[in-house]
C-alpha positions, 0 to 999 in steps of 0.5 A: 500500500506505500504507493497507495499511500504517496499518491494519497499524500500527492492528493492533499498536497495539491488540495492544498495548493487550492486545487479543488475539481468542482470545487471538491478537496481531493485532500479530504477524499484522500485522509479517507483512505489514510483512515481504512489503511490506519486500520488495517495496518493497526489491527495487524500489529496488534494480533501480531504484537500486541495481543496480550493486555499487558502490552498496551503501554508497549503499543502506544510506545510503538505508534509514538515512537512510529508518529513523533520522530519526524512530527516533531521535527517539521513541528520545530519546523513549523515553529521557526516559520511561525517565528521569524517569516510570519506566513500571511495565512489565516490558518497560520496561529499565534505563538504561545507556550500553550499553543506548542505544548498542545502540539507537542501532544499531537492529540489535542490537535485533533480539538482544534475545533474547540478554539476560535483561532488557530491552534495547530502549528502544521495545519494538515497535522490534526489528523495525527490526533485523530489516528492517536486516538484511534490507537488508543481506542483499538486495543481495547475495543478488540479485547472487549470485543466491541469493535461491531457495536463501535462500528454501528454507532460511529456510522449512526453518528456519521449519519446523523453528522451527514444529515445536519442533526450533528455538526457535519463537519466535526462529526462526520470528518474531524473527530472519532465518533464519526469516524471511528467505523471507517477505521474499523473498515479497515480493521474488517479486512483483516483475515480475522475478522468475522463473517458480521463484521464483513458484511457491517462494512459492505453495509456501511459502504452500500449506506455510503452509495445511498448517501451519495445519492441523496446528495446528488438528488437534493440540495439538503445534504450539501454541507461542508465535506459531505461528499469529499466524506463519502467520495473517500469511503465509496473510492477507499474502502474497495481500492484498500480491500484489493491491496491488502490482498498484494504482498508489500514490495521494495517500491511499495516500501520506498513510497510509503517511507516517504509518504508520511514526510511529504504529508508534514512537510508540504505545508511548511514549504508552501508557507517558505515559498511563498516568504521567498515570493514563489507562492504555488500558483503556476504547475512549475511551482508546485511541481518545484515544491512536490519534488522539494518536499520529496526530497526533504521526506527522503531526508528526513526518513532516513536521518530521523524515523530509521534509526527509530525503526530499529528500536521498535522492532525490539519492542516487538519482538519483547512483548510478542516473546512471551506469548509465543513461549504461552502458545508453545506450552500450551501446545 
């Protein structure tokens, strides 16, 4: 799924060069799939890793020490913009001490919506808060088994977000209730999951079409993300179903490390470019800047995140040790 996941971060880099086709973000239509791959590769890890209760502190190390290494680097990043070039961007916010300690916990990101200014220092990074606590929701849902029940009620909330009884766009995109099933689709898609929980996601995305369809017949559902929301889900959850079925290769390894840089660090070289009076507004532009940024990505994965991947191998092979001696006793 790496190049999967490259070509998705390419789609929010263009969104946010303010390429939107009939006025749709393709950015959006794009965290879909970042949420279904979320899940699938999360719930891998943990029935590999992670399945024992006592592990749970070890696989919140692990997603940090997956999420933080190359976060805080472009959040420092962010800082010095913020700083000293002052970007003229309405998302860009004031500095405080407040503000960086939220940041530097990435989960409070997610509640940006809580505040009447800017509170995210990496506008595209409140995602991140997002997955963090899906990470922090999974492990227990799956060893309280109530992964289908969570399904059923984020999708009701979605549905309820869609329609306009919650607010669309923080329910239906921005915070976990809304959310949470089209995680958990990807979490059905592993060869674990049951014959329900297959068929709950061919019954969210079957819901999806149908919301798509109201949306094309009435004025009523065209509200803030909707149909980037279930564009994403229609387009996502099939496209994830048929890779997860691929074996991971070489190049698939390569794009995908450099995936999530380009992810954080687009949006601080736009803020560069355009101090130095080269905003992105013409194709060479922004190609000047994808490939900038592809290279910085490169960069960074391989001087800050790798090192990282050594370490957390270790714990791996730690906390999965003792329930392979378990399963050879109880053989």
């Amino acid at each position: 799924m790496g190049s999967y996941r490259l070509l998705l971060a390419i789609a929010v880099v263009i969104s946010h060069f303010g390429i939107w086709p009939h006025g749709i973000s393709p950015g959006v239509v794009a965290v879909v799939s970042f949420f279904v791959i979320s899940g699938y590769v999360t719930t891998a890890l943990v029935e590999k890793y992670y399945a024992d209760p006592g592990t749970f502190p070890a696989f919140l190390l692990d997603r940090a020490m997956r999420l933080f290494p190359q976060y805080l680097f472009y959040l420092f990043v962010a800082w010095v913009i913020l700083a000293f070039l002052h970007p003229a961007d309405p998302a860009a916010p004031v500095l405080s001490a407040k503000l960086v300690l939220g940041n530097l916990l990435m989960v409070p990101t997610d509640f940006y919506m809580l505040f009447q200014h800017p509170v995210v220092m990496n506008p595209p990074t409140w995602t991140l808060g997002l997955e963090f606590t899906f990470y922090m929701a999974l492990p227990l849902l799956i060893r309280w088994k109530m992964r289908s029940p969570a399904f059923v009620l984020s999708f009701a909330i979605f549905l309820l977000a869609f329609t306009g009884v919650l607010d669309t766009d923080v329910y239906g995109y921005r915070l976990i209730p809304g959310t949470l099933f089209i995680f958990l689709c990807g979490s059905f898609m592993r060869p674990s999951a049951t014959r329900t929980q297959r068929w709950l996601v061919v019954g969210a995305w079957t819901g999806t079409l149908a919301m798509l369809g109201a949306y094309m017949f009435t004025e009523r559902f065209n509200a803030h993300y909707n149909i980037e929301m279930v564009t994403g889900i229609l387009v996502g959850v099939p496209i994830v179903a048929l890779l997860s079925r691929y074996r991971y290769r070489k190049a698939d390894e390569v794009f995908g490390n450099v995936s999530y840089g380009v992810y954080l660090n687009h949006f601080p070289l736009i803020w560069i470019f355009a101090a130095m009076g080269l905003a992105p507004a013409t194709i060479r532009m922004q190609l000047v800047v994808i490939v900038t940024s592809f290279a910085l990505s490169w960069l960074t994965y391989t001087l800050i995140e790798r090192p990282v991947i050594r370490a957390r191998h270790k714990i791996r092979r730690r906390e999965s040790a003792p329930s392979a001696l378990q399963a050879q006793s109880a053989g």
